[in-house]
C-alpha positions in Angstrom: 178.8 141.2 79.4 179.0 145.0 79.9 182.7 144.9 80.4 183.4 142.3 77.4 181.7 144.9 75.5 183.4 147.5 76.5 186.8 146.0 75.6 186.0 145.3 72.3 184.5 148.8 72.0 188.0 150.3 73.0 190.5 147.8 71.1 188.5 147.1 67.5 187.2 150.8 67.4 188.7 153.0 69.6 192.5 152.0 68.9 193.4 151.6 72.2 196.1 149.3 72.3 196.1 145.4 74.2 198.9 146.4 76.4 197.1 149.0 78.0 193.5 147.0 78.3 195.7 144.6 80.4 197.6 147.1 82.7 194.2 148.5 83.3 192.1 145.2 84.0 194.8 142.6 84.9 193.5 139.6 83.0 195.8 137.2 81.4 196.7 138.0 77.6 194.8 134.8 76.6 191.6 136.0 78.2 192.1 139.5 76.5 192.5 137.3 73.3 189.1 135.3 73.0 186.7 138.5 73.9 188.5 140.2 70.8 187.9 136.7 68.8 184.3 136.1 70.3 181.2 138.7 70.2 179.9 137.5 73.7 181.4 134.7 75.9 182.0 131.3 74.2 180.4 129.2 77.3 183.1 126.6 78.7 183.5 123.7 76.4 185.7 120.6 76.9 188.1 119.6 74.7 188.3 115.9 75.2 185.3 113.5 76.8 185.9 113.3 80.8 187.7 110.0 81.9 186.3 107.4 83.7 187.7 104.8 84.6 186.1 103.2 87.2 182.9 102.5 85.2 184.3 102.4 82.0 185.0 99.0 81.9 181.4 98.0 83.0 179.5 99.6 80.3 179.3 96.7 78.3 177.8 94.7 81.4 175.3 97.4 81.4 174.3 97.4 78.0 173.9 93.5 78.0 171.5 94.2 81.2 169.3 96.4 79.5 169.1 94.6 76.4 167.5 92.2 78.7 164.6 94.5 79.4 160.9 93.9 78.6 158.3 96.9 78.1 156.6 96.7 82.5 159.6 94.7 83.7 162.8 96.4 83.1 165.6 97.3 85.1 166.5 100.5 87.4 169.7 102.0 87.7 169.7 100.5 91.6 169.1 97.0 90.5 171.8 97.7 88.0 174.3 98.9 90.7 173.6 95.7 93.3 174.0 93.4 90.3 177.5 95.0 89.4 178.0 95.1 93.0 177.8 91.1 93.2 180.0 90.9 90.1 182.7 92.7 91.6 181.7 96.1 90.9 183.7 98.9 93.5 182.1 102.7 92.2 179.0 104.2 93.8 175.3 104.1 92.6 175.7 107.7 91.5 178.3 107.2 88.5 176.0 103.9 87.4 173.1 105.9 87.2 174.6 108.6 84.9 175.7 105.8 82.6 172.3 104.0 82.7 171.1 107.4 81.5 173.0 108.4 78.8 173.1 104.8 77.9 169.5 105.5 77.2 169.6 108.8 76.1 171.2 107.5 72.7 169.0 104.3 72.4 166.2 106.2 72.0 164.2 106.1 69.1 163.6 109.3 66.5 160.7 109.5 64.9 159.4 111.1 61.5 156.8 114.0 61.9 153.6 112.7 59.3 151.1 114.5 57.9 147.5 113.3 58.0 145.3 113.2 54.6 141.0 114.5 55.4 139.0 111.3 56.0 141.5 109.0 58.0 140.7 107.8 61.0 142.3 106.3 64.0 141.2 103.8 66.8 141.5 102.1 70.0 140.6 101.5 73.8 141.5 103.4 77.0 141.2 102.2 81.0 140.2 104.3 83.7 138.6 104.1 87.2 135.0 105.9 87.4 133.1 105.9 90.4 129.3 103.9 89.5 126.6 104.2 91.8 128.8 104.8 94.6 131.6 101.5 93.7 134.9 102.0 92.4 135.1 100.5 89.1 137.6 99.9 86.1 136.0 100.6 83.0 137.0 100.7 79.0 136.7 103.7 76.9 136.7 103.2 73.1 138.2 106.4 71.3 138.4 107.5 67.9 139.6 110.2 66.1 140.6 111.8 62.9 143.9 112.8 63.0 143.6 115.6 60.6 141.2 117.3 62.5 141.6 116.0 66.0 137.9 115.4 66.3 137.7 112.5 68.3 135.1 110.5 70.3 135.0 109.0 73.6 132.3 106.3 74.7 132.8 104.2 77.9 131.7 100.3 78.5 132.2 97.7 81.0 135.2 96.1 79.3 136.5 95.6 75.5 135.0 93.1 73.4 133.4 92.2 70.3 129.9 93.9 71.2 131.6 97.3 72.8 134.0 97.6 69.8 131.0 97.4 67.4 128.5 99.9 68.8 132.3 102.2 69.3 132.4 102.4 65.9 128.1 103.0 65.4 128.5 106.2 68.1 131.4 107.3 66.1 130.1 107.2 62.9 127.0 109.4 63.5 128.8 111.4 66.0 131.3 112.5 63.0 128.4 112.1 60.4 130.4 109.9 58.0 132.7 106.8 57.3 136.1 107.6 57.4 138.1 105.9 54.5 140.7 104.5 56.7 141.1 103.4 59.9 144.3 102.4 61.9 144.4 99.7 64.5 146.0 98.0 66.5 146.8 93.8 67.2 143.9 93.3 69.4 142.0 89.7 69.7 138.8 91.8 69.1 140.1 92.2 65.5 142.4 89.3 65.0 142.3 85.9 65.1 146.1 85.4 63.9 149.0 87.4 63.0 150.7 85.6 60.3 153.7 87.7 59.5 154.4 91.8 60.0 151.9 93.1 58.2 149.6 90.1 57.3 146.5 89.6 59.5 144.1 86.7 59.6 140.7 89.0 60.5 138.3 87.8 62.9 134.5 87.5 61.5 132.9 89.9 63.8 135.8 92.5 62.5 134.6 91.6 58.7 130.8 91.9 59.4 131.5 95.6 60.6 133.9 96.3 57.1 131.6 94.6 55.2 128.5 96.8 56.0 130.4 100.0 56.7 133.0 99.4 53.7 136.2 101.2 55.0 139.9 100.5 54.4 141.6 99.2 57.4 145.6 99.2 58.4 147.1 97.3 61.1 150.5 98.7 63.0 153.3 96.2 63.4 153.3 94.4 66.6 154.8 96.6 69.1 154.6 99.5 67.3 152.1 101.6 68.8 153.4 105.3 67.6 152.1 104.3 63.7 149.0 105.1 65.7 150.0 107.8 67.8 147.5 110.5 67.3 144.7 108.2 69.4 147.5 107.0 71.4 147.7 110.3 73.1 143.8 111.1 72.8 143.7 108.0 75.2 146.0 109.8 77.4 144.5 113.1 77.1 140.8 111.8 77.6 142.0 110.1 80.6 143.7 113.2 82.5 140.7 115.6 81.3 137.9 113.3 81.3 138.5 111.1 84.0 140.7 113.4 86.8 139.1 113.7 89.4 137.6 110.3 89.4 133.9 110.8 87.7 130.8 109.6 90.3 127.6 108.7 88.3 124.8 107.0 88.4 125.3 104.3 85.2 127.0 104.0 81.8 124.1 106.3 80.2 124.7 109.1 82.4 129.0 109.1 81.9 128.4 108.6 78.2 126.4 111.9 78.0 129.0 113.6 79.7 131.9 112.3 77.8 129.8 112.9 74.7 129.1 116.8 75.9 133.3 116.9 76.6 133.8 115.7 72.5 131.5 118.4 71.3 133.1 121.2 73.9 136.6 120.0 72.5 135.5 120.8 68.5 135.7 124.4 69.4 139.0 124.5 70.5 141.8 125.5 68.0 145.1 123.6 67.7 148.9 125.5 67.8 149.7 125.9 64.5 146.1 125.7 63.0 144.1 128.5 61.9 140.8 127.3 62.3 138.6 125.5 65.2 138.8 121.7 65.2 134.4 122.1 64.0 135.5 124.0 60.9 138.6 121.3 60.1 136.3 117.9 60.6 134.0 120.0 57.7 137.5 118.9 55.1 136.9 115.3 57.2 133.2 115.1 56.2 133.9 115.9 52.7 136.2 112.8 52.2 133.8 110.3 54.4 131.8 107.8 53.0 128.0 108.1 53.4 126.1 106.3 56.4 124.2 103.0 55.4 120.7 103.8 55.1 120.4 100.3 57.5 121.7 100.5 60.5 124.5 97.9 62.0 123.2 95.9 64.2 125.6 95.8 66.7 124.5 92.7 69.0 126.7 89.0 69.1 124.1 86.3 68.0 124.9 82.8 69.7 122.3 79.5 68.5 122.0 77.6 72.1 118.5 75.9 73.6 117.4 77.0 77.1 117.3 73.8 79.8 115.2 72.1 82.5 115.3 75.4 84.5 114.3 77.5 81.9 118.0 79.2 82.0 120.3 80.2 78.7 123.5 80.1 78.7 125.1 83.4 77.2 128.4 84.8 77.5 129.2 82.7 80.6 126.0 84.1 82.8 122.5 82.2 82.4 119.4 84.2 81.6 115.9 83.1 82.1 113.0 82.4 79.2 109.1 81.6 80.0 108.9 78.2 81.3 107.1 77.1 77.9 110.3 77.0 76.3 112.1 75.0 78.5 114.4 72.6 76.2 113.7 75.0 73.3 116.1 76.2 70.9 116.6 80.2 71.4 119.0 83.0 69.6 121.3 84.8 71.9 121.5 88.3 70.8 123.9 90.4 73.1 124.2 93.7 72.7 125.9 96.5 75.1 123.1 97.2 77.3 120.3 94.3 77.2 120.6 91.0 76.0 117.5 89.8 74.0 116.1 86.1 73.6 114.4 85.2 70.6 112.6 81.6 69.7 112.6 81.5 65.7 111.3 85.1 64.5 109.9 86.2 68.4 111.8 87.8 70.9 110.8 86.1 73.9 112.7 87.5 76.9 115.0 90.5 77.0 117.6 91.4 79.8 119.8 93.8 81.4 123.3 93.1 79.8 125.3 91.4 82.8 128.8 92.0 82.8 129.8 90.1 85.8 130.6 86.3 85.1 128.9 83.3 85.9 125.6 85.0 87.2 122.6 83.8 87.0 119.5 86.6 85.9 116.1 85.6 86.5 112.4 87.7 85.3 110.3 86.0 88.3 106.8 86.4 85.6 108.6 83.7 83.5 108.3 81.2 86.1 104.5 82.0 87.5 103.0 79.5 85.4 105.0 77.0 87.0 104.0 78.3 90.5 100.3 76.9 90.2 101.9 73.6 89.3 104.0 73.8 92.3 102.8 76.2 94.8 104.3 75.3 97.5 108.0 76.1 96.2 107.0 79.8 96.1 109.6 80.5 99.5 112.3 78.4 97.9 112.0 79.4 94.5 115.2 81.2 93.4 113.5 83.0 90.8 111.3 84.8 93.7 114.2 85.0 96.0 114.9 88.6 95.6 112.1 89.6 94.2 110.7 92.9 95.5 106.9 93.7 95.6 104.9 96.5 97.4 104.2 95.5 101.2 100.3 95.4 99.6 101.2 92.2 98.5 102.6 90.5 101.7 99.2 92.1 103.5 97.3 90.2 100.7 98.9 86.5 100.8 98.8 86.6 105.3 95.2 87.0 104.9 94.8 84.7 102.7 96.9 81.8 104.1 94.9 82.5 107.7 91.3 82.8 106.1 91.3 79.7 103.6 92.9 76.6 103.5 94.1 77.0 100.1 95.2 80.4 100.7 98.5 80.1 98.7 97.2 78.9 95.4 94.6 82.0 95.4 97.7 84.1 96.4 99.7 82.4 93.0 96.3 83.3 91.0 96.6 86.8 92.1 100.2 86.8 91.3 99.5 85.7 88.0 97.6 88.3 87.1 100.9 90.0 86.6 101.5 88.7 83.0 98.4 90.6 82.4 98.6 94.2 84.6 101.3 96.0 85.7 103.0 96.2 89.0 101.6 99.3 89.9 97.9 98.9 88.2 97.7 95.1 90.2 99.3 97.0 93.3 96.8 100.0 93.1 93.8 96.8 92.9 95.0 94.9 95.6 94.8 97.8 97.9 91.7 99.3 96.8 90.7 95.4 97.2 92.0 95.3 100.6 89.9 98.1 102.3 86.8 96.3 101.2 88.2 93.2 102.6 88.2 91.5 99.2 91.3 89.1 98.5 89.9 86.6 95.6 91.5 87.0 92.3 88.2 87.6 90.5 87.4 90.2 93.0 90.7 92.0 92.6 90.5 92.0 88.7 87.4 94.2 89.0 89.4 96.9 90.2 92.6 96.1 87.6 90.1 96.8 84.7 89.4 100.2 84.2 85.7 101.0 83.9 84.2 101.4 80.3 83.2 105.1 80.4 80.0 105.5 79.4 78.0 107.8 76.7 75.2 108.4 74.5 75.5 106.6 70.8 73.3 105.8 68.0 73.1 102.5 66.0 74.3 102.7 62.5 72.0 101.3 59.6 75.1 101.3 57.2 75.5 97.9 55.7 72.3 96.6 56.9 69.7 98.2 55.2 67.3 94.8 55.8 66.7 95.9 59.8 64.6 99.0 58.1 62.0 96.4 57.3 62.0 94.9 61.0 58.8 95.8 62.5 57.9 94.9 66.2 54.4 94.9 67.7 53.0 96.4 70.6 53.9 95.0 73.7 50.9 94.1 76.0 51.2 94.9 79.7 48.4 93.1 80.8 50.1 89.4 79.6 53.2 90.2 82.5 49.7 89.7 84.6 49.9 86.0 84.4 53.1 85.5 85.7 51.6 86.5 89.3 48.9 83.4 88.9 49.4 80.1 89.5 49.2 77.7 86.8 47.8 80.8 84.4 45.1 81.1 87.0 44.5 84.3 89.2 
């Protein structure tokens, strides 16, 4: 570049003439020629596309191939080769592979930058592997967030449905302390029963109870067309690489959801490239645009009408949960929500459970089936109920006394049991073993020690409302009638 400079220097401003440049230098008139056209070196450029005729007349094979294509199943540029190889192909797999390339390079698709109005939100669901209580798991994590701020929120659950995509939107809405306007979607099943032409949707009912409480306008991308939602698309993709790398180890869902929930507030203090404020003070335009909170909350639970059977077992969400044994052939309310599942007979919730997200399980509360137990004692070893069922080694000291003391030992054993709709585990484990060191094991005697002792203290009797007992008098009490009690027949 120096010397190109210094050429032009001498010819255009100096004077000195072209013939002598070239004795000087050597170089070929036409070289002289484009540094006096040019201010600094052109760059080669060709003047007519490169020839190739050994692949030229397979392009069209090539483009038919990848027309052929689906979104995970799609063809390389080796499968391409051996497939052009079989149809009489000669080249090498390095000239296919530069055609498959720019063969791709111009089908790719431009699209329009957009701008993003205050109160608009966007939504879906993310997969990642977490590691839970020391097992490898896949779990879903619903996202949202508002693409003018890029505020979002992340909240993990076992897997997407109708219940996780509910209490999504519940966390989101107090987390950003408003109702966005607008939300974007996607196709899912969650949302949709039926897509009936591109931008037509036949809405599921669980979708419309959630609009119909929150009352927000909703959009729908075309099928395939995941970019009208791009903003989430890559908050998926970022909460995944900065959330979830390395792989997170916790204890349960609670504990992952405060951290991912920590992460989302971090992120509001981060400012964007090209913005001149935080995210925090941007989501304050959001809030101003939202719609206000119900003063009700959603209640964020699917409700299913069934009847619990001969076991006592209902049927929800493929897994069976138990009831108390009183309302066997009953009809109960199903109502799941994220975390427990809660079983109601008319107006009275009459069993609640941890949420089980495994299929075809079957989750039993042992106390619902004690009552049965002194109807059938001896099923108490091959009840399934009582299978797993983990008590303090108190209890186990308890029933091998009794069974080796009285005949009957196993019914009082069931009776003490029992007492367990009434006490606690721990206040019927403390009894039994402040029973045991007195050698007590009968359920009246452990009782004594469940109830705590009435503490006692000095009161007076109040008068008030019963003014009458101010006119009881009583007499004297003679000492010397108690006398006759130590005669026979009233005779000393």
């Amino acid at each position: 570049m120096k010397q190109w400079q210094e050429i032009r220097h001498r010819v255009l401003k100096q004077g000195v003439s072209k013939r002598q440049i070239l004795r000087e230098t050597g170089m070929h008139w036409q070289t002289l020629e484009k540094i006096l056209e040019h201010s600094s070196p052109p760059g080669y450029c060709r003047a007519k596309p490169v020839r190739k005729p050994r692949i030229s007349p397979w392009l069209g094979r090539i483009v038919e191939m990848l027309k052929e294509d689906r979104a995970k199943q799609y063809h390389t540029a080796k499968h391409i080769w051996h497939r052009l190889q079989r149809e009489g192909f000669t080249g090498g797999y390095t000239i296919v592979k530069d055609a498959v390339r720019e063969i791709k390079k111009h089908n790719k698709e431009v699209f329009m930058p957009l701008s993003h109005r205050p109160g608009e939100a966007q939504m879906d669901f993310g997969y990642a592997l977490v590691k839970m209580a020391g097992v490898l798991r896949k779990i879903a994590f619903f996202v949202m967030t508002l693409p003018y701020s890029d505020a979002f929120f992340v909240m993990a659950f076992d897997r997407e449905c109708t219940e996780t995509f509910w209490e999504g939107h519940v966390r989101a809405f107090e987390f950003f302390g408003g109702v966005p306007q607008r939300i974007t979607y996607d196709n899912s099943r969650v949302m949709i029963s039926r897509i009936i032409g591109s931008r037509k949707r036949r809405l599921s009912t669980g979708f419309l109870q959630l609009v119909s409480h929150y009352l927000f306008d909703y959009h729908f991308c075309l099928v395939r067309r995941a970019n009208e939602k791009g903003v989430v698309e890559g908050i998926v993709r970022f909460s995944r690489l900065n959330f979830m790398v390395p792989v997170p180890q916790v204890r349960d869902f609670a504990e992952l959801n405060e951290y991912l929930s920590g992460m989302c507030r971090d992120d509001l203090d981060r400012r964007l490239r090209g913005k001149k404020t935080t995210k925090a003070q941007l989501l304050k335009d959001d809030q101003a645009n939202f719609g206000e909170l119900p003063t009700a909350p959603f209640d964020a639970c699917r409700v299913e009408k069934t009847s619990a059977d001969s076991e006592s077992l209902v049927r929800f969400d493929t897994n069976d949960y138990s009831v108390p044994v009183e309302y066997a052939y009953h009809e109960i309310v199903a109502k799941g929500y994220t975390d427990r599942v809660e079983l109601c007979h008319w107006a009275k919730v009459v069993a609640v459970h941890d949420r089980c997200w495994d299929r075809q399980q079957q989750i039993f509360n042992p106390l619902h089936y004690l009552p049965m137990l002194e109807r059938k004692p001896y099923s108490l070893d091959h009840a399934l109920p009582f299978e797993n069922w983990s008590l303090p080694e108190c209890f186990q000291i308890l029933r091998d006394r009794l069974e080796a003391q009285q005949e009957d030992g196993t019914r009082e054993y069931i009776r003490i049991l029992c007492l367990l709709e009434k006490y606690t585990l721990v206040q019927l484990a403390t009894a039994i073993e402040n029973a045991l060191q007195l050698r007590i094991h009968s359920a009246d005697g452990i009782t004594q020690f469940a109830d705590p002792l009435a503490s006692w203290g000095q009161s007076t009797f109040s008068l008030d409302g019963r003014e009458h007992l101010r006119y009881v008098t009583a007499a004297a009490c003679d000492l010397d009638a108690y006398s006759s009690l130590l005669t026979v027949g009233g005779v000393a």
